[in-house]
C-alpha positions as CSV (number, residue, x, y, z in Angstrom):
1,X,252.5,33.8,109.3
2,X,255.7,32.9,107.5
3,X,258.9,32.0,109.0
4,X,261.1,32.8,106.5
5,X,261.8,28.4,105.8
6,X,261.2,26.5,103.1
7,X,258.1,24.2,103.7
8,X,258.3,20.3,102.4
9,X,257.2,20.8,99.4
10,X,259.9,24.2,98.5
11,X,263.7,23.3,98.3
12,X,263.5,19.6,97.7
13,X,265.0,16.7,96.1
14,X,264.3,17.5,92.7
15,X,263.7,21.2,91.9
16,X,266.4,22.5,93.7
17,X,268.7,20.1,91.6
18,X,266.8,20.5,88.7
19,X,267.1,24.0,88.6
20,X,270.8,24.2,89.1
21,X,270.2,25.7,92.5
22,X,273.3,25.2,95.0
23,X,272.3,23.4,98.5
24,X,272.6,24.8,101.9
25,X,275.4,24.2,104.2
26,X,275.3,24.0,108.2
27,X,277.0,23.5,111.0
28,X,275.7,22.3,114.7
29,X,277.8,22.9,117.5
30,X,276.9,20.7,120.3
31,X,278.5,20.1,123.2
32,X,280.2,16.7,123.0
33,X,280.0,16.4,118.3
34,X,279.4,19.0,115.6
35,X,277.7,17.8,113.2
36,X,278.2,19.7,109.3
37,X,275.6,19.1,106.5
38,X,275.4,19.8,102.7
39,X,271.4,19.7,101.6
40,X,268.8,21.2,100.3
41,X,266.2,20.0,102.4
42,X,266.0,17.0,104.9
43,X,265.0,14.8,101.5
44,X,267.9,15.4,99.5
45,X,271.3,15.6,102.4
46,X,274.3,15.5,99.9
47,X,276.8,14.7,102.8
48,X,277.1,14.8,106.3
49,X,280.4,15.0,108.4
50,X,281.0,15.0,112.2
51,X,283.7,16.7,114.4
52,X,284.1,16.1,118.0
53,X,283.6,19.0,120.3
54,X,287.0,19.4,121.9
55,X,288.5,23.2,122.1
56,X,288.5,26.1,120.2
57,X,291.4,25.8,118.7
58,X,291.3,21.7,117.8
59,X,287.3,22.2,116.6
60,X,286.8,25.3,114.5
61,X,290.0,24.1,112.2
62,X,288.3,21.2,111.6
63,X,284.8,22.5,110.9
64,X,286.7,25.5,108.2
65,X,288.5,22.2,106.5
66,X,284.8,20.4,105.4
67,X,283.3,23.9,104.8
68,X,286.2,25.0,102.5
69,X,286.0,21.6,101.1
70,X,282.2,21.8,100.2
71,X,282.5,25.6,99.0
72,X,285.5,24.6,96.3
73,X,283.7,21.6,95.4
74,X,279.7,21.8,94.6
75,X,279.5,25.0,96.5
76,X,276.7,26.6,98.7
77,X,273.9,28.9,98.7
78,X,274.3,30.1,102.1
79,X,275.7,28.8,105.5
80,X,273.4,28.4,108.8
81,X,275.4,28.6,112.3
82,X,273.4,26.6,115.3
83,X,275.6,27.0,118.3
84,X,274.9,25.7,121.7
85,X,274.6,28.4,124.3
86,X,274.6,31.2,125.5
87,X,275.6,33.0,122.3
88,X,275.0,36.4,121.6
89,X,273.0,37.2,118.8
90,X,272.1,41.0,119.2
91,X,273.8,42.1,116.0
92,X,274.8,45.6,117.4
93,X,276.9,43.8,120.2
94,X,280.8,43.8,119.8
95,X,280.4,39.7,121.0
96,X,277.8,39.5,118.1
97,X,278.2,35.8,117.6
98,X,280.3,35.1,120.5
99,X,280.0,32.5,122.8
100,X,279.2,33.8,126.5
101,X,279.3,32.4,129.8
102,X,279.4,28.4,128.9
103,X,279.9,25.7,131.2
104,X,282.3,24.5,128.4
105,X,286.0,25.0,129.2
106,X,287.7,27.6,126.4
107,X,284.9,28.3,124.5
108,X,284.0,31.9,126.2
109,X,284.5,34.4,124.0
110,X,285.1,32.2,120.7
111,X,283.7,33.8,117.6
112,X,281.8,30.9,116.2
113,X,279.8,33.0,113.9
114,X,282.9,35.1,112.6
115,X,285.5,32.6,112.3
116,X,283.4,30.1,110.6
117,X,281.4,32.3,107.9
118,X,284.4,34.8,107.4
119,X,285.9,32.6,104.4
120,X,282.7,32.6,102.3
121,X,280.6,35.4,100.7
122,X,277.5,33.8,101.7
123,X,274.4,35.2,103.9
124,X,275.0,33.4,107.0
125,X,272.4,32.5,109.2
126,X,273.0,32.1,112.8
127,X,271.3,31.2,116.2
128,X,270.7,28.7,118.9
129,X,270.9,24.7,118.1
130,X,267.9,24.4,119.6
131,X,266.4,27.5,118.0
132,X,267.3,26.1,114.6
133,X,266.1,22.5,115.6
134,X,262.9,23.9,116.4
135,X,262.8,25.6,113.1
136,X,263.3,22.3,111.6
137,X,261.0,20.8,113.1
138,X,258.3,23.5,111.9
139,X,259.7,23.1,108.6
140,X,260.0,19.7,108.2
141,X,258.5,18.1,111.2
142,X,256.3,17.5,113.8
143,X,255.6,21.5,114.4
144,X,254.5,21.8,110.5
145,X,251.3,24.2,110.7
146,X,252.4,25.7,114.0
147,X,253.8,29.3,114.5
148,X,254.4,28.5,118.6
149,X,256.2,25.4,118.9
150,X,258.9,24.1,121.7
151,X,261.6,22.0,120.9
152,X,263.6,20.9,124.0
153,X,266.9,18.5,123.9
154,X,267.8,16.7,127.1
155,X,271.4,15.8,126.6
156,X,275.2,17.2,127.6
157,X,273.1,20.2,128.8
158,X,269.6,21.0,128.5
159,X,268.1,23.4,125.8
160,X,265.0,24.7,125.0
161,X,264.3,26.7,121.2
162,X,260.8,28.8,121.5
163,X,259.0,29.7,118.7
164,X,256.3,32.2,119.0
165,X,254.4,34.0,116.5
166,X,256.8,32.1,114.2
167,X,259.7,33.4,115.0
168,X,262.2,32.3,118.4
169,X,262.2,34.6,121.0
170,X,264.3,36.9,121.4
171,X,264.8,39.9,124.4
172,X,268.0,40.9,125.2
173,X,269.1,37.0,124.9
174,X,267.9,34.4,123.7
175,X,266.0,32.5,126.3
176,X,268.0,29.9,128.7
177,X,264.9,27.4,130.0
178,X,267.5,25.0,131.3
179,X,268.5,26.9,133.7
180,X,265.3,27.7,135.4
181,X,265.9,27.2,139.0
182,X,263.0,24.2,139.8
183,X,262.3,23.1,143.3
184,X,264.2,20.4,144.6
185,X,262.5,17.2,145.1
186,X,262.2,16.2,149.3
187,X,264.6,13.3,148.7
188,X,267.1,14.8,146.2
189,X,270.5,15.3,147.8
190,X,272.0,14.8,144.8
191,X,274.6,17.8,143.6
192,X,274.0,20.0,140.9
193,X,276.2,19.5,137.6
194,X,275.8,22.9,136.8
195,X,278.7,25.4,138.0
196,X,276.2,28.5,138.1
197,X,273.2,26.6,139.9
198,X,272.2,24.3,142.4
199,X,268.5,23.4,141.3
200,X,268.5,24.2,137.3
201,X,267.6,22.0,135.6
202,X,270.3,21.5,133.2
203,X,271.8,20.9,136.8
204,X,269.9,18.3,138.1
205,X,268.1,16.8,134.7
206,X,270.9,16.4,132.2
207,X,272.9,13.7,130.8
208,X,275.7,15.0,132.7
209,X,273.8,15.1,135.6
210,X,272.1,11.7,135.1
211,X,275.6,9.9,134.6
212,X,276.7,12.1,138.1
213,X,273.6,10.4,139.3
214,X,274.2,6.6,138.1
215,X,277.6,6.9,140.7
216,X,279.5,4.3,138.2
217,X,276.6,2.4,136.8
218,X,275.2,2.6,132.9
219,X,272.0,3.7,131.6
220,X,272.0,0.1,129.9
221,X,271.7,-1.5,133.2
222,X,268.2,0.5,134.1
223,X,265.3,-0.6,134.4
224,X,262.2,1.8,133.4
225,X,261.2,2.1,136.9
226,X,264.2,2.6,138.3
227,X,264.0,4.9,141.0
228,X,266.8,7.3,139.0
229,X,264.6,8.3,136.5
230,X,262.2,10.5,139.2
231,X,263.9,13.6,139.2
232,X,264.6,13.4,135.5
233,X,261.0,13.1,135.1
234,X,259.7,15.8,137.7
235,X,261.8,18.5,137.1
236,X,261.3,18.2,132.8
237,X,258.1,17.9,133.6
238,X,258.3,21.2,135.8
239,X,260.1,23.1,132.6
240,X,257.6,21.9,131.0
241,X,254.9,23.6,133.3
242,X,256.8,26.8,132.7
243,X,257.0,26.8,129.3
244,X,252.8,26.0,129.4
245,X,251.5,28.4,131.5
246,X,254.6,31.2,129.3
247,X,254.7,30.5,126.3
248,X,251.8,28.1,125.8
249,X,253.3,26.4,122.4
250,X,250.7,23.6,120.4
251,X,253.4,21.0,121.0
252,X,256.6,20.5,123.0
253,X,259.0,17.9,121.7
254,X,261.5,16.5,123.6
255,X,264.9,15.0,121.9
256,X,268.5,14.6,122.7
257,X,270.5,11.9,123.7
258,X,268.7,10.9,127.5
259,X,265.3,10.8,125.8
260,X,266.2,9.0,122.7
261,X,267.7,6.4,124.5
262,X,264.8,6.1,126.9
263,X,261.3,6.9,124.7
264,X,259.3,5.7,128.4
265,X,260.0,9.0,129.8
266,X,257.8,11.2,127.3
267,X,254.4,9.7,128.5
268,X,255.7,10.0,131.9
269,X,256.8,13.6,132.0
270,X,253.6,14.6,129.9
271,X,251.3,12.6,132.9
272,X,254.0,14.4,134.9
273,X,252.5,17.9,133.6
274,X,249.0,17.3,133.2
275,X,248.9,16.8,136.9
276,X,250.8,19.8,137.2
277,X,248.6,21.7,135.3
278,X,245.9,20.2,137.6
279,X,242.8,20.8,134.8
280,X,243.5,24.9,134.8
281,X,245.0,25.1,131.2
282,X,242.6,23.2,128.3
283,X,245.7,21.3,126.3
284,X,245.3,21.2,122.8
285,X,243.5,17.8,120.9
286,X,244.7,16.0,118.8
287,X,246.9,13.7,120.2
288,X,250.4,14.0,122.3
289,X,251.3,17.2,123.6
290,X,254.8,16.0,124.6
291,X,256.1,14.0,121.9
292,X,259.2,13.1,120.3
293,X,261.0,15.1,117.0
294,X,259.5,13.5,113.8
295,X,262.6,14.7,112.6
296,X,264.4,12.2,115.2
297,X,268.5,13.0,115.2
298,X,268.1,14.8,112.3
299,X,266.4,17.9,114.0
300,X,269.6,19.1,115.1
301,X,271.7,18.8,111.9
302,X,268.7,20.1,109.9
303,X,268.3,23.2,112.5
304,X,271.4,24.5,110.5
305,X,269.8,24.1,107.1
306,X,266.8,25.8,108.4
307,X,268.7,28.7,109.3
308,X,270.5,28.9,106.1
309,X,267.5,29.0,104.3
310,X,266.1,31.5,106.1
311,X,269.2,33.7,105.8
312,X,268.7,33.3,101.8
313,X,265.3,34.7,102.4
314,X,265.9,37.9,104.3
315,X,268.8,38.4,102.0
């Protein structure tokens, strides 16, 4: 089943070029950088610019000025939107590309989609960062072949994009696994980060919840078996469970900031879910099921291509 993206070997380094073809522009909002990219594919990334995440009014500016910048210069084809959550995507909503209830001070209500892609007569594609990630990663990475993937991102905030059939999924929102409610380990006391929950696990498994956790110390200072690193482990590894015995993708990979920084944790949660699992579910061969993004730090940045190239093909 297609997914509407360009495989390896479609919009690459020389035939898009070579044809005259105009590249791709997107933007990733994330919660701390936003990260814009001119490219036709992740072989041929023309430039790459990054804007802290601040407000509103300080960020969008900002993101317009490179956009406008790119359109006047080599120009683009069409622009993909990956927003961190919640957003609404329903297209019939009056907050159609809005951003909802975020734990991000100022940014209810902004218009991501509409003030960024108003300026250019381009078909815009727009969804989740980690929606567009995991299309990247289908793409590109290390989901190529697979129509039901799972790309999760353990940083800021924790996000999960959910491909099934090929496509994410979609009900009347986009799905919001870091805030399944996971039970509490015996011995964690430890307060929730989150301002809607006390036992997501965006609350409890985070980078922001991790640094709440460290009480002054760095992640530099830990050592792999420091005793910190259980709860991280057990409730991503409970997600994980979830997202199994729903969803049942071929592969999950796990990114963002907590993980890259700490590759030990991805054989732990994966032992972490196999015991879970306890033997009912046969896991698919062929190696890892819980791996890292082939596509590394690039997933994210190259989740906004993806869905710019997709938005050229339904257009």
């Amino acid at each position: 089943m297609s997914n509407g993206l360009p495989s390896s070997g479609g919009v690459g380094v020389s035939d898009g070029a070579a044809a005259g073809e105009r590249p791709f522009a997107g933007v990733e909002l994330g919660g701390t950088k936003c990260v814009c990219t001119l490219a036709f594919g992740p072989d041929h990334v023309l430039d790459q610019r990054t804007v802290p995440t601040t407000s509103p009014a300080e960020t969008l500016p900002a993101l317009l000025e490179v956009l406008h910048e790119w359109h006047q210069g080599v120009g683009f084809a069409a622009l993909g939107i990956a927003s961190f959550g919640p957003i609404e995507l329903d297209p019939r909503s009056p907050r159609y590309g809005q951003i909802l209830a975020t734990n991000k001070p100022r940014w209810p209500g902004t218009d991501v989609r509409g003030v960024l892609s108003a300026p250019f007569d381009v078909p815009v594609g727009f969804d989740t960062d980690v929606n567009g990630a995991a299309l990247a990663e289908i793409a590109w990475g290390c989901g190529k072949g697979m129509d039901d993937f799972a790309y999760v991102t353990i940083g800021t905030g924790v996000g999960v994009g959910l491909v099934v059939h090929g496509r994410p999924t979609r009900g009347f929102a986009h799905g919001e696994w870091g805030h399944m409610r996971v039970p509490r380990l015996a011995s964690d006391t430890y307060p929730s980060v989150c301002s809607f929950h006390d036992d997501c696990v965006e609350g409890l498994a985070s980078g922001s919840a991790l640094v709440s956790r460290l009480a002054g110390r760095t992640v530099r200072e830990l050592a792999e078996d420091d005793p910190v690193w259980e709860p991280i482990v057990g409730y991503i590894a409970a997600m994980a469970h979830a997202l199994v015995c729903g969803a049942a993708p071929r592969r999950i990979a796990i990114g963002g900031g907590v993980l890259t920084a700490q590759p030990h944790l991805l054989g732990r949660i994966e032992q972490r879910l196999l015991e879970s699992l306890n033997g009912y579910m046969q896991m698919p061969e062929g190696g890892h099921y819980v791996t890292e993004p082939a596509l590394g730090d690039m997933a994210g940045p190259l989740g906004s291509i993806a869905l710019a190239a997709a938005a050229v093909d339904a257009a």
